[in-house]
PQR file with spaces between the fields and no chain letter, atoms N, CA, C, O and H, PARSE charges and radii, in Angstrom:
ATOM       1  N    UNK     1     240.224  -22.195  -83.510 -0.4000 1.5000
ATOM       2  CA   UNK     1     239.789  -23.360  -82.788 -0.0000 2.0000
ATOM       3  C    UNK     1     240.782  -24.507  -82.944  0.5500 1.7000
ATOM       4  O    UNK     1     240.965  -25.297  -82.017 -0.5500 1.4000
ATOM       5  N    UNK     2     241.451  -24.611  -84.157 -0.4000 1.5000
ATOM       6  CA   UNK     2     242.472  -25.365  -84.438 -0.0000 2.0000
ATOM       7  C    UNK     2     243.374  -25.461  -83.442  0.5500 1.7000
ATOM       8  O    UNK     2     243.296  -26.480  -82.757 -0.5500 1.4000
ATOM       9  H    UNK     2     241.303  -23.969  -84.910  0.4000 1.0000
ATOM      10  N    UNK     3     244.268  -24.618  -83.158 -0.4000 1.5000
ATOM      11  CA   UNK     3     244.858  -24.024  -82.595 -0.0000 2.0000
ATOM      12  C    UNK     3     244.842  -24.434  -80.958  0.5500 1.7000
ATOM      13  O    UNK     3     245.817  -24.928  -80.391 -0.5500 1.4000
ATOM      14  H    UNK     3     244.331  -23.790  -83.714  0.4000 1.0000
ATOM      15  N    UNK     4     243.350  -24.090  -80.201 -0.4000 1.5000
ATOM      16  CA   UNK     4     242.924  -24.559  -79.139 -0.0000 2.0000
ATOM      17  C    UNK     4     242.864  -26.098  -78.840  0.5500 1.7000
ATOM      18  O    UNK     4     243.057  -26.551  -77.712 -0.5500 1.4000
ATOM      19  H    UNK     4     242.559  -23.689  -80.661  0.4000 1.0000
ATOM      20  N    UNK     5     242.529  -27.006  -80.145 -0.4000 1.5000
ATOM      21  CA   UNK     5     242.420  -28.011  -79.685 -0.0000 2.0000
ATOM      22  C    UNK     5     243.922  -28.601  -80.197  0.5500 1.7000
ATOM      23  O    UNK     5     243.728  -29.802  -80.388 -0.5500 1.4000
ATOM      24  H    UNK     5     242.372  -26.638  -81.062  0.4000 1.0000
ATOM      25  N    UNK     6     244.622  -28.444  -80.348 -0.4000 1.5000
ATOM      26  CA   UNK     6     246.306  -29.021  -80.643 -0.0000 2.0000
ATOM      27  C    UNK     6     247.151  -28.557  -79.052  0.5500 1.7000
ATOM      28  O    UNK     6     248.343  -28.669  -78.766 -0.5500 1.4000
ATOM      29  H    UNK     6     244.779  -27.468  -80.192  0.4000 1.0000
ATOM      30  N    UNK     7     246.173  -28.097  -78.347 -0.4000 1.5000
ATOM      31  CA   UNK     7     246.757  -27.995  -76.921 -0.0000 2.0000
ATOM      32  C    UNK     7     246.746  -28.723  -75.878  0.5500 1.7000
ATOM      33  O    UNK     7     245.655  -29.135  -75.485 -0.5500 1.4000
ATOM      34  H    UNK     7     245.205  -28.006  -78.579  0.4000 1.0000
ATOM      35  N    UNK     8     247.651  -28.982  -75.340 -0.4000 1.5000
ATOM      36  CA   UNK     8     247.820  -30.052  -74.027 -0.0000 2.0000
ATOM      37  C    UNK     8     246.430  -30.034  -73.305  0.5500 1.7000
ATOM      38  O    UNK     8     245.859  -28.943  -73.330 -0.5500 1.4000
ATOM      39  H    UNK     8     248.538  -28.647  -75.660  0.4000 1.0000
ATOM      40  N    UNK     9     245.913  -30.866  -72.787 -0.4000 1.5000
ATOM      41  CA   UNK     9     244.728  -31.493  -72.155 -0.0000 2.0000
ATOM      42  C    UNK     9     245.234  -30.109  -70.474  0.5500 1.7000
ATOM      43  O    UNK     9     244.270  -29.361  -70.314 -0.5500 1.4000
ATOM      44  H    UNK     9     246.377  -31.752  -72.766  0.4000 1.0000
ATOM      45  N    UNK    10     245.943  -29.910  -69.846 -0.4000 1.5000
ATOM      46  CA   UNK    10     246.355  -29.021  -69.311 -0.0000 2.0000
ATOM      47  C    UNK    10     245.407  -27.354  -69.240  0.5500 1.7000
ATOM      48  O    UNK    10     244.587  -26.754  -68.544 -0.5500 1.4000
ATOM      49  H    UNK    10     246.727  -30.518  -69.976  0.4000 1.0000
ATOM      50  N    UNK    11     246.274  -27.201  -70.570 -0.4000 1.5000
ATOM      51  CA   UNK    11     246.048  -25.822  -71.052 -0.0000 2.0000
ATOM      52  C    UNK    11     244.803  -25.694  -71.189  0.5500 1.7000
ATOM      53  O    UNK    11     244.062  -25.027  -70.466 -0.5500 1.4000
ATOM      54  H    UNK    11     246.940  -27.688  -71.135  0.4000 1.0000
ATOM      55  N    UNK    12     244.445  -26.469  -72.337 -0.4000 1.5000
ATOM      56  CA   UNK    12     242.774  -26.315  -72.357 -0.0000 2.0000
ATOM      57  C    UNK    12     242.179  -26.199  -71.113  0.5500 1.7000
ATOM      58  O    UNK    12     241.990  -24.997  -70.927 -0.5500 1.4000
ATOM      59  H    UNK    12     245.047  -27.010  -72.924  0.4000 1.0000
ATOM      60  N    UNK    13     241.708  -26.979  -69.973 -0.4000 1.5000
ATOM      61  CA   UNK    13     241.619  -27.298  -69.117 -0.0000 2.0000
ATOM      62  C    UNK    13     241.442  -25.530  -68.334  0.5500 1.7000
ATOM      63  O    UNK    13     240.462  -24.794  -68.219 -0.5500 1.4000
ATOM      64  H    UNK    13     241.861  -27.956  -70.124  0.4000 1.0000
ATOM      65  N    UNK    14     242.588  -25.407  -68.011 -0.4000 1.5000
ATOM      66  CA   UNK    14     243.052  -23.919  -67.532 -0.0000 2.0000
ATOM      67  C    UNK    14     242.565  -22.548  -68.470  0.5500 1.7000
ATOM      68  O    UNK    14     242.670  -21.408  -68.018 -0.5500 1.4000
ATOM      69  H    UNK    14     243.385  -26.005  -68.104  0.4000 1.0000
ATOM      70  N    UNK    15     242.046  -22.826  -69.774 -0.4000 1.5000
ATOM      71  CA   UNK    15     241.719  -21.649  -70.869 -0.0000 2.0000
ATOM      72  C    UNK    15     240.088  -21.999  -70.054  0.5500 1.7000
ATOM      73  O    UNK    15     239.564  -21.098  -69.398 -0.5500 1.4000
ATOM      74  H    UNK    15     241.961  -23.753  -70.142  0.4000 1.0000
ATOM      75  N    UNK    16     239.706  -22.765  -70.129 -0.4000 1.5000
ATOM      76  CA   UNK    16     238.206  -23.027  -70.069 -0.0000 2.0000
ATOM      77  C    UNK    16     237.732  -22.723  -68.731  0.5500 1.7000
ATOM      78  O    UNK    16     236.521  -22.637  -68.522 -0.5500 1.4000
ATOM      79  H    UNK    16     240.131  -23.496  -70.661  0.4000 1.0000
ATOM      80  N    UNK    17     238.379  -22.595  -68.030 -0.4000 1.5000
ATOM      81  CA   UNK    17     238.009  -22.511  -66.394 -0.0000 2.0000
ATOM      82  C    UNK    17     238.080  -21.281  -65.670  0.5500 1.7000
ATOM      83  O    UNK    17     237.539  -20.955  -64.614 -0.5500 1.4000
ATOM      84  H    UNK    17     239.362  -22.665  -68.199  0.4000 1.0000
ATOM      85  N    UNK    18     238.849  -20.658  -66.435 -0.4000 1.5000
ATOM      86  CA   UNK    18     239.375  -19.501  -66.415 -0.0000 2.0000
ATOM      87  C    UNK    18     238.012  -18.050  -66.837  0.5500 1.7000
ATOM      88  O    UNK    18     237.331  -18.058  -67.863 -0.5500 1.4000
ATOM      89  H    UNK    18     239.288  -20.923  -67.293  0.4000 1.0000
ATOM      90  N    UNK    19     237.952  -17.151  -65.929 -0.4000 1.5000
ATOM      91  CA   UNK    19     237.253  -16.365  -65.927 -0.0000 2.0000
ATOM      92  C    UNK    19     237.347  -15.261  -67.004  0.5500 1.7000
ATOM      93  O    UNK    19     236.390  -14.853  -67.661 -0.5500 1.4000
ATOM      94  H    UNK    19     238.505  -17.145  -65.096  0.4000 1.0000
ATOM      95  N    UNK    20     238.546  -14.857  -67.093 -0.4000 1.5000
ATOM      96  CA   UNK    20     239.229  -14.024  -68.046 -0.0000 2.0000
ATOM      97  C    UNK    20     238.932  -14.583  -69.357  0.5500 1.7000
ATOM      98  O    UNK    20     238.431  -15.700  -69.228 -0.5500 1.4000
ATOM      99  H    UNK    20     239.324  -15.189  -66.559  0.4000 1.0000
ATOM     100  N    UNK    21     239.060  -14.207  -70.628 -0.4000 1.5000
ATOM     101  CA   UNK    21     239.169  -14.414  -71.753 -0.0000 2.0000
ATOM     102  C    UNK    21     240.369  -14.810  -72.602  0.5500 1.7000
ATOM     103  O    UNK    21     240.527  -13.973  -73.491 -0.5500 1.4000
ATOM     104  H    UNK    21     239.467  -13.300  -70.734  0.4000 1.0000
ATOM     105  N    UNK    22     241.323  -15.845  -72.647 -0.4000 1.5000
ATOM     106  CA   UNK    22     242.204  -16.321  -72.747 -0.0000 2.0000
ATOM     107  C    UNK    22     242.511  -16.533  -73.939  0.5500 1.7000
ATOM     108  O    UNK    22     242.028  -17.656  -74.084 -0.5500 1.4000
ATOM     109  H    UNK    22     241.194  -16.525  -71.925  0.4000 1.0000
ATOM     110  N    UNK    23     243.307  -16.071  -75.627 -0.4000 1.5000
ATOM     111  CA   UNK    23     243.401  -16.820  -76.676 -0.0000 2.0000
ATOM     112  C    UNK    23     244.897  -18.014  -76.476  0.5500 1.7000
ATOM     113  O    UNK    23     246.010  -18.021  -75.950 -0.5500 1.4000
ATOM     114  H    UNK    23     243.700  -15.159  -75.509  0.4000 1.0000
ATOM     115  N    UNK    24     244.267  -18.646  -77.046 -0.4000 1.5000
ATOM     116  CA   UNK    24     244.866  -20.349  -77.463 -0.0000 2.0000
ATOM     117  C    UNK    24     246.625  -19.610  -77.272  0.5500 1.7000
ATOM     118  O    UNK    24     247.490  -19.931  -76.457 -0.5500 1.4000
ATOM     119  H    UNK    24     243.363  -18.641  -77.474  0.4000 1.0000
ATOM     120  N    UNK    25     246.673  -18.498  -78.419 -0.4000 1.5000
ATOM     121  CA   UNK    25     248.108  -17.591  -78.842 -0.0000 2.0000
ATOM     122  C    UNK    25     249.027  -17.689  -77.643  0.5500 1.7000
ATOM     123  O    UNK    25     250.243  -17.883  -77.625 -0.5500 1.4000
ATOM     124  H    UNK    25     245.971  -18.238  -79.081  0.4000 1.0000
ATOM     125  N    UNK    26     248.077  -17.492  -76.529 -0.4000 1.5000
ATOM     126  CA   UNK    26     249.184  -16.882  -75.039 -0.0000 2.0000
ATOM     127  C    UNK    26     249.651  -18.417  -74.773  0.5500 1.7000
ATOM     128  O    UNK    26     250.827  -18.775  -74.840 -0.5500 1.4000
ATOM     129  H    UNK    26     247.089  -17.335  -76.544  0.4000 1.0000
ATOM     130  N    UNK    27     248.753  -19.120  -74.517 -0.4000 1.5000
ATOM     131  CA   UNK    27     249.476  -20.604  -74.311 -0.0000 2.0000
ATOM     132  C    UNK    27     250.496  -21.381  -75.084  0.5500 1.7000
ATOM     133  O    UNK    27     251.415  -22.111  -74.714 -0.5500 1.4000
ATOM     134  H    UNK    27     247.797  -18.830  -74.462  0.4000 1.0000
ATOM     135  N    UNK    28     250.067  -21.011  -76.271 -0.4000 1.5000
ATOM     136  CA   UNK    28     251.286  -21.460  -77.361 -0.0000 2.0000
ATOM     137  C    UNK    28     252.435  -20.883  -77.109  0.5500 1.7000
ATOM     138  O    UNK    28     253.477  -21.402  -76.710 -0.5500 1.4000
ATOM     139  H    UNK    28     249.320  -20.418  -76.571  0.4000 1.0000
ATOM     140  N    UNK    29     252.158  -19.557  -77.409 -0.4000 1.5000
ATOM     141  CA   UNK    29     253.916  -18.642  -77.063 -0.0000 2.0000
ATOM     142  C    UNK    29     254.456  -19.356  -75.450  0.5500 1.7000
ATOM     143  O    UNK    29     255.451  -20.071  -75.336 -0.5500 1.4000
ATOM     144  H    UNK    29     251.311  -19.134  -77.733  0.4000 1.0000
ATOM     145  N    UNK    30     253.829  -19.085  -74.673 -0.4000 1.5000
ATOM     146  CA   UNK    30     254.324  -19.904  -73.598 -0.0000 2.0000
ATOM     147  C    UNK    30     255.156  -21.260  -73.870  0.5500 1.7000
ATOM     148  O    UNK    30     256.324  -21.384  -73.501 -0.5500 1.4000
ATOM     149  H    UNK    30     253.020  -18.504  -74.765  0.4000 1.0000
ATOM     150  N    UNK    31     254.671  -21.938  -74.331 -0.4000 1.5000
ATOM     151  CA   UNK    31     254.928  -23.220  -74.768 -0.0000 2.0000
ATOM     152  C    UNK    31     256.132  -22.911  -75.637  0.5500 1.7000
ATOM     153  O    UNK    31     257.089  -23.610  -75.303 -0.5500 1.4000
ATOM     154  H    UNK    31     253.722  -21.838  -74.630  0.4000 1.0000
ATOM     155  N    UNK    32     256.442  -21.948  -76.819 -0.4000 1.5000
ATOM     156  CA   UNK    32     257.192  -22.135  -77.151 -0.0000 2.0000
ATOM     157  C    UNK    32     258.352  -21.396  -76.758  0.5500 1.7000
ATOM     158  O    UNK    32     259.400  -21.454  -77.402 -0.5500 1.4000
ATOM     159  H    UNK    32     255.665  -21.380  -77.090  0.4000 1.0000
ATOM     160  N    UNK    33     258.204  -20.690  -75.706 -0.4000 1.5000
ATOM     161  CA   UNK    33     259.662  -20.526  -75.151 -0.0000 2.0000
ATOM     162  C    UNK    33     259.868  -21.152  -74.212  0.5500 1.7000
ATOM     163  O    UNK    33     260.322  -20.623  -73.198 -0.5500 1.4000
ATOM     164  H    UNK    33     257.353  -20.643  -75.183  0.4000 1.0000
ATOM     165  N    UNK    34     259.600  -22.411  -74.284 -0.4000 1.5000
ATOM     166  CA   UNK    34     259.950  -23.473  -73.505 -0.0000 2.0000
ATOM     167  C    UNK    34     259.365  -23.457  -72.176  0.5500 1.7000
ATOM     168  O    UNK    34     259.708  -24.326  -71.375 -0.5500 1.4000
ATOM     169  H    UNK    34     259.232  -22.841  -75.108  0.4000 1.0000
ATOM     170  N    UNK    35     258.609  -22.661  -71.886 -0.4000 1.5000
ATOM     171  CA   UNK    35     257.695  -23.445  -70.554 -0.0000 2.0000
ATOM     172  C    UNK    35     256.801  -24.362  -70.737  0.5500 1.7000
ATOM     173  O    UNK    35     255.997  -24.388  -71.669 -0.5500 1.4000
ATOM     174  H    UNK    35     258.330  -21.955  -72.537  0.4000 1.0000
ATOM     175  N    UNK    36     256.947  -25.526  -69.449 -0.4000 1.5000
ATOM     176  CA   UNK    36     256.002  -26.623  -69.645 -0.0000 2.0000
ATOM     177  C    UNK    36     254.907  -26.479  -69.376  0.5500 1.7000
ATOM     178  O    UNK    36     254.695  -25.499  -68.663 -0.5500 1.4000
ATOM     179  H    UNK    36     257.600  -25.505  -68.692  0.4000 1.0000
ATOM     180  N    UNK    37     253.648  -27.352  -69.789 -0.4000 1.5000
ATOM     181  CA   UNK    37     252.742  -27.704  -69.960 -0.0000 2.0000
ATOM     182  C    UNK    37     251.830  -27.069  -68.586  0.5500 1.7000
ATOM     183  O    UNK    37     250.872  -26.320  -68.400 -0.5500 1.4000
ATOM     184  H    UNK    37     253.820  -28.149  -70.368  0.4000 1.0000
ATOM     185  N    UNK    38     252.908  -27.985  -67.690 -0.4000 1.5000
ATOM     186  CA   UNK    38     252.276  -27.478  -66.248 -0.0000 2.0000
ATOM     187  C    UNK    38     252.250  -26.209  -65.724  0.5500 1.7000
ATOM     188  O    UNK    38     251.218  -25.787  -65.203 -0.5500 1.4000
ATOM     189  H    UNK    38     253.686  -28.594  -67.841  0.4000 1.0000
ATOM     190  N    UNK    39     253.371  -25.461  -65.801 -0.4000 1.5000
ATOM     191  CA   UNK    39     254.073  -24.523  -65.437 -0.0000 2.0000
ATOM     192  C    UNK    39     252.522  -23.343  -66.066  0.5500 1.7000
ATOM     193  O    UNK    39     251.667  -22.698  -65.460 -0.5500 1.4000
ATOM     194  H    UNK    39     254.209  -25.804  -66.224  0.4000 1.0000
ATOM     195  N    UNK    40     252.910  -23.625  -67.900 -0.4000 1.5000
ATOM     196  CA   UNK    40     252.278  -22.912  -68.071 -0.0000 2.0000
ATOM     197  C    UNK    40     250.399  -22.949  -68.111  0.5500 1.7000
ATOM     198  O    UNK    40     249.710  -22.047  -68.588 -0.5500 1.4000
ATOM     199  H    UNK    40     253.605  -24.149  -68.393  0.4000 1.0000
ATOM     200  N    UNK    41     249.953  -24.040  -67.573 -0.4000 1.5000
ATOM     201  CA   UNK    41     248.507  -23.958  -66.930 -0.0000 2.0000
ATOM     202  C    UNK    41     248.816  -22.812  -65.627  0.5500 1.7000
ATOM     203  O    UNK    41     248.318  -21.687  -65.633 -0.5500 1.4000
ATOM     204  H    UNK    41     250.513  -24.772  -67.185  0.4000 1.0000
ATOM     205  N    UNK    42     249.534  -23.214  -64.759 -0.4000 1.5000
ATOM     206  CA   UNK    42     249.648  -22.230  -63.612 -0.0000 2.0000
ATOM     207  C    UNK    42     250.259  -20.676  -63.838  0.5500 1.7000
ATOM     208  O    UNK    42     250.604  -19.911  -62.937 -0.5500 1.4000
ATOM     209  H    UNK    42     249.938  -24.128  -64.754  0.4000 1.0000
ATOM     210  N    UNK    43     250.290  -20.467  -65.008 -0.4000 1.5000
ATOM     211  CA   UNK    43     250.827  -19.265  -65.131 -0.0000 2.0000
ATOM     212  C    UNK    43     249.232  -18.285  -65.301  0.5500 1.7000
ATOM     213  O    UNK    43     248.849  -17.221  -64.817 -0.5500 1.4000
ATOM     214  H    UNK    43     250.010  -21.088  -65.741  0.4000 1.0000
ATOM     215  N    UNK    44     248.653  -19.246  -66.197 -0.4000 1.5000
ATOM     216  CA   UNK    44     247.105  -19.096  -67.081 -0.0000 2.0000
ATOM     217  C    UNK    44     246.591  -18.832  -65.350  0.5500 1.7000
ATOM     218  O    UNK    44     246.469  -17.761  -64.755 -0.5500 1.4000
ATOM     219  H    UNK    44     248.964  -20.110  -66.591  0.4000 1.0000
ATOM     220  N    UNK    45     246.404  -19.980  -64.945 -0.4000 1.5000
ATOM     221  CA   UNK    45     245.196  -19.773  -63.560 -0.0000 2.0000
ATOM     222  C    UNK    45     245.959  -18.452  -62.871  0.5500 1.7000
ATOM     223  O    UNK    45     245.066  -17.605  -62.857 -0.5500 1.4000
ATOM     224  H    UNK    45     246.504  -20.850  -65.428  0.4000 1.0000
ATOM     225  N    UNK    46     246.949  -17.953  -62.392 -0.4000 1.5000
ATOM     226  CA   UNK    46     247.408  -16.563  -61.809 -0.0000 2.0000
ATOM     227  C    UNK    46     247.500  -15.810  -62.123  0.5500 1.7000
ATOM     228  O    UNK    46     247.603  -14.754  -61.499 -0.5500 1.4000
ATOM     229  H    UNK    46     247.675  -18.641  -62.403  0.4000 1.0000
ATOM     230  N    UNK    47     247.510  -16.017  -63.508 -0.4000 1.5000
ATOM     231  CA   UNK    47     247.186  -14.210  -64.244 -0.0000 2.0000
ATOM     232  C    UNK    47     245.631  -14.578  -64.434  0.5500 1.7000
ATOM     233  O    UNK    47     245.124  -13.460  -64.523 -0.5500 1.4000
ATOM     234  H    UNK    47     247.426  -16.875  -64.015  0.4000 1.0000
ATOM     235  N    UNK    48     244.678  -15.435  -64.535 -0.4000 1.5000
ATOM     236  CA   UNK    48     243.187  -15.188  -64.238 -0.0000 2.0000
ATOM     237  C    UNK    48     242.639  -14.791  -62.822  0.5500 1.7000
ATOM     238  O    UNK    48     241.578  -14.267  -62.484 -0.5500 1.4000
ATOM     239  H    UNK    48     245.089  -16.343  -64.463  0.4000 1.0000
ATOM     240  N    UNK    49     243.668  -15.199  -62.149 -0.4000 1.5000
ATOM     241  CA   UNK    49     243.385  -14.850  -60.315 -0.0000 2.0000
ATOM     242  C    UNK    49     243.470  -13.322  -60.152  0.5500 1.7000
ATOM     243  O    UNK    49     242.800  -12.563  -59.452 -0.5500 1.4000
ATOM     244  H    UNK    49     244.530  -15.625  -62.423  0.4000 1.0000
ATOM     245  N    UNK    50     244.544  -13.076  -61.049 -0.4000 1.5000
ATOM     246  CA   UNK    50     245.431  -11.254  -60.737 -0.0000 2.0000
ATOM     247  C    UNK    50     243.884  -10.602  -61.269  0.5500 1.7000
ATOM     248  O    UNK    50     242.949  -10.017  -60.721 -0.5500 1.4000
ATOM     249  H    UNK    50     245.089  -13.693  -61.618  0.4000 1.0000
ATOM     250  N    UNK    51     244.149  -10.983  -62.397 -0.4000 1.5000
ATOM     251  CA   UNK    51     242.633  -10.443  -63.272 -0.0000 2.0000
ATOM     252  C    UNK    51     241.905  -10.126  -62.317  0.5500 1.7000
ATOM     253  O    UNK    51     241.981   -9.101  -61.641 -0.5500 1.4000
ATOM     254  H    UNK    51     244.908  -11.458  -62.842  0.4000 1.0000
ATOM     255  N    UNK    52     240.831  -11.389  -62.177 -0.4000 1.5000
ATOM     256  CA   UNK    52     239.643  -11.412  -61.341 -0.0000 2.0000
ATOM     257  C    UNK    52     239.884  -10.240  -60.315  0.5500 1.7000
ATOM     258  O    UNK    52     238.878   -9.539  -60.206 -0.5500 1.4000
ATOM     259  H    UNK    52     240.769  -12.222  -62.727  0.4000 1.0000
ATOM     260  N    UNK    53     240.774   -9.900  -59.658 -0.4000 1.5000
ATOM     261  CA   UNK    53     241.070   -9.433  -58.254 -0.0000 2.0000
ATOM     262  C    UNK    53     240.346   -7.731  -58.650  0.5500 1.7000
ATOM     263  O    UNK    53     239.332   -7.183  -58.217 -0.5500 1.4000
ATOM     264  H    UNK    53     241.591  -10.470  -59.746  0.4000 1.0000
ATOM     265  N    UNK    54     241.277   -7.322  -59.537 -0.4000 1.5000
ATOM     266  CA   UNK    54     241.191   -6.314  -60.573 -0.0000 2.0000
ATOM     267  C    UNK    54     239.906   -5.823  -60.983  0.5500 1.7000
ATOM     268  O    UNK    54     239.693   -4.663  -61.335 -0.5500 1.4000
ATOM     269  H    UNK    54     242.101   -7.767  -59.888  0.4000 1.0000
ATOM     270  N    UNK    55     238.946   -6.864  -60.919 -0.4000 1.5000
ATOM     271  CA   UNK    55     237.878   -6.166  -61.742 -0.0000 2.0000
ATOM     272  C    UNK    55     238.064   -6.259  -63.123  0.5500 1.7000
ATOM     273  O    UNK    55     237.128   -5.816  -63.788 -0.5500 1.4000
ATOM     274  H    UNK    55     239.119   -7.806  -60.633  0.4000 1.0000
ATOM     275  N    UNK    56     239.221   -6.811  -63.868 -0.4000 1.5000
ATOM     276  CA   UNK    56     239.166   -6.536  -65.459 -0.0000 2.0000
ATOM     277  C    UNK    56     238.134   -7.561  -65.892  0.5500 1.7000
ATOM     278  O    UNK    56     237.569   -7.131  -66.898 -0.5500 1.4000
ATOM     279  H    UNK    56     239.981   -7.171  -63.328  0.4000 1.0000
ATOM     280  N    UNK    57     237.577   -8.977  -65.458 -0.4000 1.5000
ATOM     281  CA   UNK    57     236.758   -9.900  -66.375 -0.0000 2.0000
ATOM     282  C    UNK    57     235.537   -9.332  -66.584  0.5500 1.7000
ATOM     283  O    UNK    57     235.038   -8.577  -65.750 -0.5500 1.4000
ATOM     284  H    UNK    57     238.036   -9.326  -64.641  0.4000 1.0000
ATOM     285  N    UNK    58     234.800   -9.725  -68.003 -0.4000 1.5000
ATOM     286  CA   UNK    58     233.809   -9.515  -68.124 -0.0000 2.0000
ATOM     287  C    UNK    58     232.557   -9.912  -67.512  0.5500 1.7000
ATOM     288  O    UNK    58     231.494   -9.446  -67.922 -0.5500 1.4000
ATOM     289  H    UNK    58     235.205  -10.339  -68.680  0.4000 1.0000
């Protein structure tokens, strides 16, 4: 939970809205190979879109 909340107002945002099951982990690593904030909310919402499409969410 730590973890989740040391995250850009963004990310969170995009973890929570998100249909899929998302850990805090994927956003961080994102983050730390240098994608931004924004970038990587929109990475989160299109791989929850791909998901959804799929049938994988619970």
């Amino acid at each position: 939970m730590e973890l989740f909340d040391a995250l850009p107002a963004p990310l969170r945002t995009a973890i929570n809205d998100a249909g899929f099951e998302f850990v805090p982990r994927f956003a961080a690593r994102l983050l730390a190979r240098g994608v931004s904030v924004d970038r990587a909310a929109e990475i989160i919402r299109e791989t929850d879109l791909r998901l959804m499409r799929k049938g994988c969410a619970a």
